[in-house]
OpenMM code with the backbone's topology and positions (N, CA, C; nanometers):
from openmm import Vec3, app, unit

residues = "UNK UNK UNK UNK UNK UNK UNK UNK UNK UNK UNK UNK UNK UNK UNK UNK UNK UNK UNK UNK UNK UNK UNK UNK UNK UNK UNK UNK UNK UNK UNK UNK UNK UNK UNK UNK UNK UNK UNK UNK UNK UNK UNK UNK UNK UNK UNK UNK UNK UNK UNK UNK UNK UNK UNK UNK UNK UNK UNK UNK UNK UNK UNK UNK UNK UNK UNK UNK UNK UNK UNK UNK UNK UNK UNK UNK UNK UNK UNK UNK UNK UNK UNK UNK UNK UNK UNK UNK UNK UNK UNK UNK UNK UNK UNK UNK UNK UNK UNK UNK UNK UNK UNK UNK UNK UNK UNK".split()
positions = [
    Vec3(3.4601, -8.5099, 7.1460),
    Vec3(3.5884, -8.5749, 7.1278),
    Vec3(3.5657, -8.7200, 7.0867),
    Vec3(3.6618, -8.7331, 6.9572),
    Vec3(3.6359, -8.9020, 6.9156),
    Vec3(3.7324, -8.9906, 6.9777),
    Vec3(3.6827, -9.1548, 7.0164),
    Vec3(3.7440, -9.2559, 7.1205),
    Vec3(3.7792, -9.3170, 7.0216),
    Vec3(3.9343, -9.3496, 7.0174),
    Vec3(3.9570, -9.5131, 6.9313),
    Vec3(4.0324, -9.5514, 7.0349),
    Vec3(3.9934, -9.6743, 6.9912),
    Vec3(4.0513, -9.8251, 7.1182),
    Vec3(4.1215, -9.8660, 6.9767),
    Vec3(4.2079, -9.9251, 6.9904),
    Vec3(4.3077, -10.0160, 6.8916),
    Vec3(4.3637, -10.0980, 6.9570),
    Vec3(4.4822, -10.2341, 6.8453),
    Vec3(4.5448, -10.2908, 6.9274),
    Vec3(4.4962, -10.3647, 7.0696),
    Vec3(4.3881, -10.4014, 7.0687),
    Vec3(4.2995, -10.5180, 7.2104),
    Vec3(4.3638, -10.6256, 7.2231),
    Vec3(4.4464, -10.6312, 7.3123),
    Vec3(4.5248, -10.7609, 7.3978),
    Vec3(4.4452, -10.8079, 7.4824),
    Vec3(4.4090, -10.9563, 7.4848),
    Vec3(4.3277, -10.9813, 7.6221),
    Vec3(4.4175, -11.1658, 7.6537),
    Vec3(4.4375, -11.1239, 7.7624),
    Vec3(4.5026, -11.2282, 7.8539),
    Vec3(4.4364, -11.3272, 7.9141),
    Vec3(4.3434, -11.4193, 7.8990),
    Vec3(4.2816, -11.5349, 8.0068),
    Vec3(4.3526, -11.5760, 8.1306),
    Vec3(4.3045, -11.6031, 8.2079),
    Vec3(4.3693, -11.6649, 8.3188),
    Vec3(4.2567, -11.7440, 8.3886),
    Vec3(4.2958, -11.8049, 8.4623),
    Vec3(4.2393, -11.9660, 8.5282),
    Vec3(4.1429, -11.8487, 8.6083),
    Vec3(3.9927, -11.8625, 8.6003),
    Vec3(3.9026, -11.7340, 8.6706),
    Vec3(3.8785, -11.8282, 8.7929),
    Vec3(3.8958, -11.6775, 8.9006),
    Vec3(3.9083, -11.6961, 9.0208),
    Vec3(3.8645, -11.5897, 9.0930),
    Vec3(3.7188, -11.5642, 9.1882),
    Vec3(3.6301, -11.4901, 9.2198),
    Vec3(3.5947, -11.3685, 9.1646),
    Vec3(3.5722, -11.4433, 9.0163),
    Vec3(3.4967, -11.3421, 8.9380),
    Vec3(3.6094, -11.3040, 8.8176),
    Vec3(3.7544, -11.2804, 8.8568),
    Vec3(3.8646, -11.2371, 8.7439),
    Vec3(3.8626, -11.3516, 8.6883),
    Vec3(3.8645, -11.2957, 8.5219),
    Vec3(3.8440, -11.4053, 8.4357),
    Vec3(3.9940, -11.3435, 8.2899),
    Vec3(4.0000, -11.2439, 8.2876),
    Vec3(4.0904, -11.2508, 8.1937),
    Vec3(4.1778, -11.0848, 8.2545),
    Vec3(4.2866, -11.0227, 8.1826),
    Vec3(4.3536, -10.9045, 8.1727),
    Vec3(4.3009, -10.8166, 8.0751),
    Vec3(4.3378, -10.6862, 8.0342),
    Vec3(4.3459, -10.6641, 7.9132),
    Vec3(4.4171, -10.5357, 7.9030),
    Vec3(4.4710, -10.5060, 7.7786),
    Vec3(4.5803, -10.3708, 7.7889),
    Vec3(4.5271, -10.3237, 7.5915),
    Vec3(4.5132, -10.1835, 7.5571),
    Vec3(4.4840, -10.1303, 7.4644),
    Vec3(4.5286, -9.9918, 7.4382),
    Vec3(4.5431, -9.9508, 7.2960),
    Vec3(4.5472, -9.8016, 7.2953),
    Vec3(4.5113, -9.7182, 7.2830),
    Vec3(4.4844, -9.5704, 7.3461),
    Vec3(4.3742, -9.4934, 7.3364),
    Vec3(4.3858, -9.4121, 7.2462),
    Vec3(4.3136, -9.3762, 7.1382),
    Vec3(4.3447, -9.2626, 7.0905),
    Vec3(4.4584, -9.2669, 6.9947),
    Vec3(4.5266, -9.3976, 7.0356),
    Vec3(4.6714, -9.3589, 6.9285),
    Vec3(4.7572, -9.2966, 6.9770),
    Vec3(4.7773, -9.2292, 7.1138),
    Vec3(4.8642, -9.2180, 7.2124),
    Vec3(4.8986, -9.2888, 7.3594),
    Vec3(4.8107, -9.2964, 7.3791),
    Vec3(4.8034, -9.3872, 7.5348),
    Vec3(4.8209, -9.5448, 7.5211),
    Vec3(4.9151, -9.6387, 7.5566),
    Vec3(4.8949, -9.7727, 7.6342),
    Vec3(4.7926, -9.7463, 7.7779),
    Vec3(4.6902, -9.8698, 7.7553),
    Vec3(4.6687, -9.8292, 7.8854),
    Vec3(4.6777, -10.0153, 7.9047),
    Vec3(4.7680, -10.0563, 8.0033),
    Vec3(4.7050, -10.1829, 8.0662),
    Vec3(4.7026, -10.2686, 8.1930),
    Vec3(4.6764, -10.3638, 8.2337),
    Vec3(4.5836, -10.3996, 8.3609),
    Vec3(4.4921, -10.4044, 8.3947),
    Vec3(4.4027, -10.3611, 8.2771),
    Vec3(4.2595, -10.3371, 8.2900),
    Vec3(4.1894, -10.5095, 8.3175),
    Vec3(4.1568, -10.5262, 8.4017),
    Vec3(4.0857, -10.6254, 8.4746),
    Vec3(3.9661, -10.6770, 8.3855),
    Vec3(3.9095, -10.8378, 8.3710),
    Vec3(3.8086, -10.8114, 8.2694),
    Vec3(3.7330, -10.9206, 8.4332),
    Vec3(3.6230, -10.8860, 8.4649),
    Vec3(3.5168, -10.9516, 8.5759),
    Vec3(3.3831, -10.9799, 8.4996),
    Vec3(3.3447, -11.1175, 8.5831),
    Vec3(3.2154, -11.1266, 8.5231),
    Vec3(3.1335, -11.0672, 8.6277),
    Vec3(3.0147, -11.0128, 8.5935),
    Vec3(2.9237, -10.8922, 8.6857),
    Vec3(2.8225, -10.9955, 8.7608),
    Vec3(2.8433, -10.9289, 8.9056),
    Vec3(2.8006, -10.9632, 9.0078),
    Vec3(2.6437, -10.9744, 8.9719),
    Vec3(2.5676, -11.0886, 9.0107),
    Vec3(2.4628, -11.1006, 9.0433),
    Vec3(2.3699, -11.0883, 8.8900),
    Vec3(2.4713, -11.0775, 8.8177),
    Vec3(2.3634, -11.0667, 8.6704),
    Vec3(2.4595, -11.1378, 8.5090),
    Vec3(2.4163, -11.1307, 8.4367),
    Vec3(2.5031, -11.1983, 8.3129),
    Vec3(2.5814, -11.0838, 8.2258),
    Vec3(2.6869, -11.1186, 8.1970),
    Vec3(2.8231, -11.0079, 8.1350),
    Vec3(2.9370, -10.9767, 8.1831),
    Vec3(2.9898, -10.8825, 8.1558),
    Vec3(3.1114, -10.8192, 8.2263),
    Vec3(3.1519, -10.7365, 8.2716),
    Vec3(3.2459, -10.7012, 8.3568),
    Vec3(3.2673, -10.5553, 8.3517),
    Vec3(3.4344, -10.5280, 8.3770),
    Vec3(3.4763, -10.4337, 8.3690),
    Vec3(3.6053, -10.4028, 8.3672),
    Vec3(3.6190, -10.3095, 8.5009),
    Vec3(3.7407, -10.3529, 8.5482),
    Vec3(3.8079, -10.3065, 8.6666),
    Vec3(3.9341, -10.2508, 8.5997),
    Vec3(3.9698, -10.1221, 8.6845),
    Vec3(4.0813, -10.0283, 8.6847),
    Vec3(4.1751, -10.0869, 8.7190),
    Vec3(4.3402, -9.9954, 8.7263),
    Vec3(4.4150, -10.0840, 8.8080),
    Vec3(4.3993, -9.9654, 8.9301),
    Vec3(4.4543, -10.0117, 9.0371),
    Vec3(4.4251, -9.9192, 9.1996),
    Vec3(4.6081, -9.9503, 9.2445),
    Vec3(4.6729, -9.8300, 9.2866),
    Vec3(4.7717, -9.8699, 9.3450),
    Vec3(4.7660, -9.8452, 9.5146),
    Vec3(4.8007, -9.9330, 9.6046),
    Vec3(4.7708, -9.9334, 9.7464),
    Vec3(4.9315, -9.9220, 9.7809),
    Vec3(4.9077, -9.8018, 9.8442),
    Vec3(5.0151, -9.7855, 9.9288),
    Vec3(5.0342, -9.7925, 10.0592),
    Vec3(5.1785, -9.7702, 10.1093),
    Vec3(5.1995, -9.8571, 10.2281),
    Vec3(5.1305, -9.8223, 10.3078),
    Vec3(5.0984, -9.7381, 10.3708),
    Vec3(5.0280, -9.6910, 10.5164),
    Vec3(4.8365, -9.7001, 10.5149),
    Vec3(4.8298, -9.7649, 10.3800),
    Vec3(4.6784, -9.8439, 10.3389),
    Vec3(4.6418, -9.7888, 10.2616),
    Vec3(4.6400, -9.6321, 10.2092),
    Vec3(4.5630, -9.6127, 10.1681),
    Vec3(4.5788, -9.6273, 9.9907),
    Vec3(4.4866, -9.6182, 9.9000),
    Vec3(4.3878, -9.6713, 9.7285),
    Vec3(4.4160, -9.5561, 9.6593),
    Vec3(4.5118, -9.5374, 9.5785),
    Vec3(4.4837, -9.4320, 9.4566),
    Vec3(4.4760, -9.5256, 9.3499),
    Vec3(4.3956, -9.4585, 9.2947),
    Vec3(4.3646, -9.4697, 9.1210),
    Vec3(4.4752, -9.4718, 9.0402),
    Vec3(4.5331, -9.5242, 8.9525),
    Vec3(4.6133, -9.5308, 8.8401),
    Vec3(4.5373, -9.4467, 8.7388),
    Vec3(4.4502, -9.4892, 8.6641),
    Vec3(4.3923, -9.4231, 8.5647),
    Vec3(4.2499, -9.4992, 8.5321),
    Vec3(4.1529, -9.4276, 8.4779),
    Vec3(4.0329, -9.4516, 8.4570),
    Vec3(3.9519, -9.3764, 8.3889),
    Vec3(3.8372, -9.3857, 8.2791),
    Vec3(3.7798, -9.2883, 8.2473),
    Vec3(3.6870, -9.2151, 8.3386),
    Vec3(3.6794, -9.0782, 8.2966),
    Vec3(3.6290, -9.0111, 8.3844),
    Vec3(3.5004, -8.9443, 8.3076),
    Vec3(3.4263, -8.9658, 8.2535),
    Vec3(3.2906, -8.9756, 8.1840),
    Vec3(3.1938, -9.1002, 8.1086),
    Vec3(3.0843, -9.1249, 8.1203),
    Vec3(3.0392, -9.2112, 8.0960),
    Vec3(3.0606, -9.3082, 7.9221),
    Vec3(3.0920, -9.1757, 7.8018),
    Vec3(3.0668, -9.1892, 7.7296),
    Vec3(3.1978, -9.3222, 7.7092),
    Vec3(3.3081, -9.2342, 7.7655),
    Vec3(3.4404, -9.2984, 7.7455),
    Vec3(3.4742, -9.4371, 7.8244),
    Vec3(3.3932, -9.4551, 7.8872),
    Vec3(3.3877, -9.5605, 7.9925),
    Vec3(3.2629, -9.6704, 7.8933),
    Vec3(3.2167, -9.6395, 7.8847),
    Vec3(3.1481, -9.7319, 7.7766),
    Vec3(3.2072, -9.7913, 7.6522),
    Vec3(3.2025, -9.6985, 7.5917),
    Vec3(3.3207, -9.7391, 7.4320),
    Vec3(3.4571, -9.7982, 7.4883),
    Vec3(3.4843, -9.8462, 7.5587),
    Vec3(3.6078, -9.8873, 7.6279),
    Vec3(3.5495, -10.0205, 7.6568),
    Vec3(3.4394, -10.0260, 7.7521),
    Vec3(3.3947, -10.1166, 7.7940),
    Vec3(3.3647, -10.2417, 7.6632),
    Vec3(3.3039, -10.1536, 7.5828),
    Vec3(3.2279, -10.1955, 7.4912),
    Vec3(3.3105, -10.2928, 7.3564),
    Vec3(3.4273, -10.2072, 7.3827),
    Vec3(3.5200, -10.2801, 7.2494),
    Vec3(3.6380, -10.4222, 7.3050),
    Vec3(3.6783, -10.3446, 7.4766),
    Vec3(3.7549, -10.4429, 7.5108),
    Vec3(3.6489, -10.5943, 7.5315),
    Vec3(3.5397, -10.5719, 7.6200),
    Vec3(3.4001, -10.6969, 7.5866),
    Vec3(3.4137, -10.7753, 7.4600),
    Vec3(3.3961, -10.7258, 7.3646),
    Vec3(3.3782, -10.7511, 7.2383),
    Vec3(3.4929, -10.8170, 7.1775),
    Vec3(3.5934, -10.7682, 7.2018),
    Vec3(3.7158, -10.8393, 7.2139),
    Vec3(3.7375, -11.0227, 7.2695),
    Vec3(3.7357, -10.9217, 7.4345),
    Vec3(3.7438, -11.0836, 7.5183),
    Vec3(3.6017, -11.1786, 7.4633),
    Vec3(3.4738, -11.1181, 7.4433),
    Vec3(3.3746, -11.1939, 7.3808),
    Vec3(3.4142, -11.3346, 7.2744),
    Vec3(3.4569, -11.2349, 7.1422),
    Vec3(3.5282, -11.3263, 7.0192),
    Vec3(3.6296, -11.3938, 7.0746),
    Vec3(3.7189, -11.3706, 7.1718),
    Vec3(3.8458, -11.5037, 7.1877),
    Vec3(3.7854, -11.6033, 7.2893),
    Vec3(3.7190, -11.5940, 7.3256),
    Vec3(3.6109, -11.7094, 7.4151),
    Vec3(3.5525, -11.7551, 7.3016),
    Vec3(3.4410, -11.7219, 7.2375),
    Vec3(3.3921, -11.7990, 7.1366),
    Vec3(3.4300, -11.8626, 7.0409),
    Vec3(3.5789, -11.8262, 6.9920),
    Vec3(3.6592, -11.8861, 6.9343),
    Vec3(3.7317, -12.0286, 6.9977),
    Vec3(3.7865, -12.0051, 7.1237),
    Vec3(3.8297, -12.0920, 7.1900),
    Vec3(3.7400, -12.1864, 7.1904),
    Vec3(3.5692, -12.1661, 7.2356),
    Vec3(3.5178, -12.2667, 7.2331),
    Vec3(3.4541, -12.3457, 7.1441),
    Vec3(3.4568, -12.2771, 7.0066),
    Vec3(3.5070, -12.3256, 6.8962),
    Vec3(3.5894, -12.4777, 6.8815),
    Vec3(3.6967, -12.3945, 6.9133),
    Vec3(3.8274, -12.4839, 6.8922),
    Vec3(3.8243, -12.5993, 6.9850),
    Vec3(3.7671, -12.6280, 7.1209),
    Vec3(3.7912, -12.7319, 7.1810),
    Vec3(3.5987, -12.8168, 7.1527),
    Vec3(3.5479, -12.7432, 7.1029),
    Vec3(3.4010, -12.8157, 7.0332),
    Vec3(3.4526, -12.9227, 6.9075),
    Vec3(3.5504, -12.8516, 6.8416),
    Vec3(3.6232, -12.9238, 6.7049),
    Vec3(3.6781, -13.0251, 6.7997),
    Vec3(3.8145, -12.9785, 6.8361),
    Vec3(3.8966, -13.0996, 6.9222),
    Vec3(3.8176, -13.1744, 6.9619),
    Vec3(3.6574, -13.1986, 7.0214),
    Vec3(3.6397, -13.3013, 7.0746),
    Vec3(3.5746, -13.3505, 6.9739),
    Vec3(3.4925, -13.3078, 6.8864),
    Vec3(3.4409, -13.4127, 6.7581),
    Vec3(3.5590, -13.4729, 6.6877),
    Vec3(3.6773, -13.4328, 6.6745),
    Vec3(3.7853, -13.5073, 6.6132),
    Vec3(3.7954, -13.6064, 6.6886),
    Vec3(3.8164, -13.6001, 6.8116),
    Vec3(3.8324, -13.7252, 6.9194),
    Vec3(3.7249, -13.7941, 6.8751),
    Vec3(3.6034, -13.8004, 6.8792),
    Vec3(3.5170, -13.8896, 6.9126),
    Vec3(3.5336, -13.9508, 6.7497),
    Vec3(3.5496, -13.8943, 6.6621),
    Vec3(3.5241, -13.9360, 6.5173),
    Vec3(3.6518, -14.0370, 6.4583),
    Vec3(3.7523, -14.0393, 6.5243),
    Vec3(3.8813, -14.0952, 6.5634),
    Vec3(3.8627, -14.2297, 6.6502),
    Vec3(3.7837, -14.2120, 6.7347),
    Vec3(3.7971, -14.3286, 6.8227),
    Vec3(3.6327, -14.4102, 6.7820),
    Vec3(3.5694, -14.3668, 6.6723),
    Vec3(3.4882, -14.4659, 6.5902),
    Vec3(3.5590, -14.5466, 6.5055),
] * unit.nanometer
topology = app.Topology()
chain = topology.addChain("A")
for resn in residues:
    res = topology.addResidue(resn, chain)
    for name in ("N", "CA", "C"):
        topology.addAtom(name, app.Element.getBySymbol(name[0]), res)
């Protein structure tokens, strides 16, 4: 079975123990899937993506949705990364410029 990811939304937010951005995409060309969590990985360099989990009242964790084979869990991994990758590098781009304008301005 062939995976397309399309349409990669990724959300930044102010990172805070480890959550560093959102992200929501489409599978296949039928599925929205989003909430997908983007984390930087414990104890080593990269990322990884978190599910969403719904907790219900009396405590207990179900799953919303998630892939359920490796292949599909990768190519997921792999494109939303790649994604949030380029809008970071871009961003830091953009505030590398902003500050040589400053400094080249205030010569």
């Amino acid at each position: 079975m062939s995976i397309t990811i399309s349409e990669i939304e990724i959300i930044p937010i102010k990172p805070h123990n480890g959550l560093l951005a959102f992200s929501s995409f489409i599978l296949n060309n039928a599925f929205y899937i989003g909430d997908v969590a983007i984390y930087s990985r414990l104890n080593k360099p990269g990322y990884r993506l978190v599910y969403p989990v719904k907790a219900l009242a009396y405590g207990a964790r179900v799953n919303c949705f998630h892939p359920i084979n490796k292949n599909a869990a990768q190519k997921i991994e792999d494109e939303v990364i790649k994604k949030y990758s380029d809008l970071i590098s871009k961003s830091d781009d953009k505030e590398r410029i902003m500050d040589e304008t400053r400094e080249e301005s205030s010569l």
